[in-house]
C-alpha positions in Angstrom: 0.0 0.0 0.0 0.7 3.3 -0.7 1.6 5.7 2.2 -1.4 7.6 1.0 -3.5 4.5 1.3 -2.1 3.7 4.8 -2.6 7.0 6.1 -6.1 7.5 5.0 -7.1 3.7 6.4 -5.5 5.0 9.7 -7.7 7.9 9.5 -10.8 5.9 8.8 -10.1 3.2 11.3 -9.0 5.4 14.4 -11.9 7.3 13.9 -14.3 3.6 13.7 -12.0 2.7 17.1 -13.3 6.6 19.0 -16.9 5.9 18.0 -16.8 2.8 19.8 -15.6 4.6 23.3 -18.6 7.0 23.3 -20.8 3.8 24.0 -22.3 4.0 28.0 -19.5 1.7 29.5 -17.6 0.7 26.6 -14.5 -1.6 27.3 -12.6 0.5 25.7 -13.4 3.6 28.3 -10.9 1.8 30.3 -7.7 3.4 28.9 -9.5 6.7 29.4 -9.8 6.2 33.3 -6.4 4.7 33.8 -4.6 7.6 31.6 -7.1 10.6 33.0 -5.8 9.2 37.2 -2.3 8.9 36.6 -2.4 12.3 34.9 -4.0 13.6 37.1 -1.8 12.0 40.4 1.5 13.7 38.5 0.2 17.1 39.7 -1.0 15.8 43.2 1.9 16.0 46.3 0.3 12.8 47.9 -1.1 10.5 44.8 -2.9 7.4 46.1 -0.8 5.0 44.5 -3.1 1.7 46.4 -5.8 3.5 43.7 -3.4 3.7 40.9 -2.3 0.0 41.1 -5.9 -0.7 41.1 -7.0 1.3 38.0 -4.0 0.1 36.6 -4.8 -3.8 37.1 -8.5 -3.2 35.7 -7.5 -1.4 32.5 -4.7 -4.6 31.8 -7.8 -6.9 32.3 -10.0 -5.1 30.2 -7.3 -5.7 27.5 -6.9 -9.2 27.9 -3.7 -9.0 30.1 -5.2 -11.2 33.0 -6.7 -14.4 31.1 -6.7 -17.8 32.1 -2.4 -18.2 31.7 -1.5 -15.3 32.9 0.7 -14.8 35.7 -0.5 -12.1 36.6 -4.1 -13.3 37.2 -2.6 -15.4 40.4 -2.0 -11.7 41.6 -3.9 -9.0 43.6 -3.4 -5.8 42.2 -0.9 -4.7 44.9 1.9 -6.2 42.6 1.6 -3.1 40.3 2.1 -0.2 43.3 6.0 -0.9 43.1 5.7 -0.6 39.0 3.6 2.3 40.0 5.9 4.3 42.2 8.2 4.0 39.7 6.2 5.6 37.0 5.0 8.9 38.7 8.7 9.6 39.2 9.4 13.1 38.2 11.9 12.3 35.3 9.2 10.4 33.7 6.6 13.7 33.2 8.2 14.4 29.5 6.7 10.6 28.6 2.9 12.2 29.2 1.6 12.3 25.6 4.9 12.3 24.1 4.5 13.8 20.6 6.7 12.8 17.6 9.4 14.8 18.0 9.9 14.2 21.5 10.4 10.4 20.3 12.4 10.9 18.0 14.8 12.6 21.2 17.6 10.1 22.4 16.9 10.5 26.1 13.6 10.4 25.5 14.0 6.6 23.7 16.7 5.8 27.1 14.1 6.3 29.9 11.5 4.1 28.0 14.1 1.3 26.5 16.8 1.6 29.0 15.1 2.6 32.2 11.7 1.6 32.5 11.2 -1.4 30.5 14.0 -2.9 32.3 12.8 -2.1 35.7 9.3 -3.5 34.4 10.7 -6.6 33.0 12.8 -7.4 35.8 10.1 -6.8 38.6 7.3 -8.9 36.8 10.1 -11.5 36.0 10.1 -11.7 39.8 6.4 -12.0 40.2 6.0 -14.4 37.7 8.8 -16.8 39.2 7.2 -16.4 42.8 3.8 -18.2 40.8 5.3 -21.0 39.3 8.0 -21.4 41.8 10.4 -22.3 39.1 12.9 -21.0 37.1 10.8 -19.4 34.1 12.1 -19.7 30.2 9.9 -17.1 29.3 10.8 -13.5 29.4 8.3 -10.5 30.4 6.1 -9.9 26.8 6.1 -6.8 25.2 2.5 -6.9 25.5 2.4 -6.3 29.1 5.3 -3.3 29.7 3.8 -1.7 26.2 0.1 -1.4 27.5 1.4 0.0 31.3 3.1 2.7 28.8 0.3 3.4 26.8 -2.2 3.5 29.7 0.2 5.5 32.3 2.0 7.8 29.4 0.2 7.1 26.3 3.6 7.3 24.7 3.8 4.2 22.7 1.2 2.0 21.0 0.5 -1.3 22.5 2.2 -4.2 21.2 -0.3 -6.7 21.1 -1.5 -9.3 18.8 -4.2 -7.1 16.7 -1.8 -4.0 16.4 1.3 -6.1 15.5 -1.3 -7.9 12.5 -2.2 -4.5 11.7 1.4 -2.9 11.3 2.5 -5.8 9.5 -0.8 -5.5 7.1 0.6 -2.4 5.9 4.4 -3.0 6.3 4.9 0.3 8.2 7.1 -1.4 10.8 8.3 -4.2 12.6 6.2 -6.3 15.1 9.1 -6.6 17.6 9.2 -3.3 20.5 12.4 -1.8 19.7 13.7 1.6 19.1 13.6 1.1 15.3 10.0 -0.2 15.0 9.3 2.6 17.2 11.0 5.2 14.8 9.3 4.0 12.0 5.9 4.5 13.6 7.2 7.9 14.9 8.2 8.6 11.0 4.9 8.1 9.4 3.7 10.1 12.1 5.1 13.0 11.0 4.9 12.5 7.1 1.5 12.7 7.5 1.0 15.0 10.8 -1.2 17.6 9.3 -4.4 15.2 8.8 -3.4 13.2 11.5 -3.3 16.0 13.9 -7.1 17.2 12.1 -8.3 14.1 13.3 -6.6 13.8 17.0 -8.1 17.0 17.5 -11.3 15.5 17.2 -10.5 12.9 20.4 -10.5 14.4 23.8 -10.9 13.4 26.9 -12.3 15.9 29.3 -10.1 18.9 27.9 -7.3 16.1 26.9 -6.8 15.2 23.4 -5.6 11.9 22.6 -1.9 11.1 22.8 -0.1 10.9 18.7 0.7 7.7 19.8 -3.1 6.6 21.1 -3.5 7.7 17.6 -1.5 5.1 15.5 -2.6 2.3 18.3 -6.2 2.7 17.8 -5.9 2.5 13.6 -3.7 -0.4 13.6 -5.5 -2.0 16.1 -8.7 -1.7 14.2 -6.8 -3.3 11.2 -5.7 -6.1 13.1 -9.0 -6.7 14.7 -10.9 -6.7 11.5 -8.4 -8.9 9.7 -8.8 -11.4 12.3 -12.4 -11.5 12.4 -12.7 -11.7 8.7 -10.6 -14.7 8.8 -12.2 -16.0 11.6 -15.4 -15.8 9.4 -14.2 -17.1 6.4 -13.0 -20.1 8.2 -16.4 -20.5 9.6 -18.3 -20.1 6.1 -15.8 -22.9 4.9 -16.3 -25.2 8.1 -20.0 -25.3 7.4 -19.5 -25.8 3.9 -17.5 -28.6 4.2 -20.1 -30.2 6.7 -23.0 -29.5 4.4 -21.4 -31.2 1.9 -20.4 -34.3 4.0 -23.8 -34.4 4.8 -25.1 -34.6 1.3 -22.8 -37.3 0.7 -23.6 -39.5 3.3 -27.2 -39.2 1.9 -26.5 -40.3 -1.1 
């Protein structure tokens, strides 16, 4: 596709994505609350983090992150408030709706890479080993440390299974969290901030507007989610083909 093409499905599908939040209790309110508190606690001198932790547990299980497997689920919601403290840290305020070009800053890239996604990894590492009460092969996902960002900060897209399908749709970066995918999102940001900023405007939050980032995770998400559920119909349609026609034959 065309970066024209891209950009305009981005446009189209973000915007499907928003609709869907202005539903009385959608699921998908549940980013809104967790970003709204912890933006709100960076200006407080006293923020309850027991609350954060809390608001932070029910927006991962809202978004899947505390299913049957997870490690997590085994978990009160206590585990975050170290995770927490960590985030309303002072150094971190510049991460709060991070535009493009603060992105594309090299200290900026440190404290998310090299500062809090280690810290992340290494204290859910520790969680995760005190459940299984073994040595674990597995390291922390991407999944997990990239939706804490995007529902503290909003300052990358969530890595999960529907926006990695939908970035690799389109070929407009990689499906691995690393600087460089995170470049090339940042990149086609800007090539086409003018309309994307039209329609960001469009998304607020009390008297927020979405993050550039929310943005981009929203549109490729939809994608992803689409594509899956298209396939997950067609597979459907063919299953009940196939057992029409076994039917028919055994008839005969």
């Amino acid at each position: 596709m065309s970066n024209e093409t891209i950009k305009d499905l981005i446009i189209e599908k973000a915007n499907s994505y928003f609709e869907e939040t202005k539903k009385e209790n959608s699921r998908l309110k549940s980013w809104e609350h967790c970003y709204l508190a912890f933006c709100k606690a960076r200006d407080e001198e006293k923020p309850d983090k027991d609350y954060l932790s809390l608001m932070l547990a029910f927006y991962l299980a809202s978004w899947g992150m505390y299913r049957g497997s997870a490690f997590i689920l085994q978990k009160d919601y206590k585990i975050h408030i170290p995770v927490v403290k960590k985030l309303l840290e002072k150094k971190y305020d510049c991460l709060v709706d991070a535009d493009y070009e603060k992105l594309e800053d090299e200290e900026t890239l440190k404290l998310i890479f090299e500062d809090l996604c280690v810290y992340m990894r290494k204290h859910y590492l520790k969680v995760k080993k005190s459940v299984t009460e073994k040595p674990s092969k597995t390291e922390i996902s991407d999944t997990l440390t990239t939706k804490i960002l995007m529902g503290v900060f909003g300052c990358v897209p969530a890595y999960d299974r529907f926006f990695i399908s939908g970035i690799k749709v389109n070929k407009t970066s990689t499906g691995k969290f690393n600087k460089k995918s995170l470049l090339k999102l940042v990149e086609f940001y800007k090539k086409n901030k003018e309309e994307f900023e039209k329609t960001r405007k469009k998304m607020k939050i009390g008297n927020k507007n979405y993050p550039q980032m929310k943005l981009i995770d929203m549109g490729f998400w939809q994608i992803g989610f689409e594509k899956e559920e298209q396939e997950k119909n067609k597979k459907k349609k063919t299953t009940n083909e196939n057992q029409k026609q076994k039917k028919k034959n055994s008839i005969r």
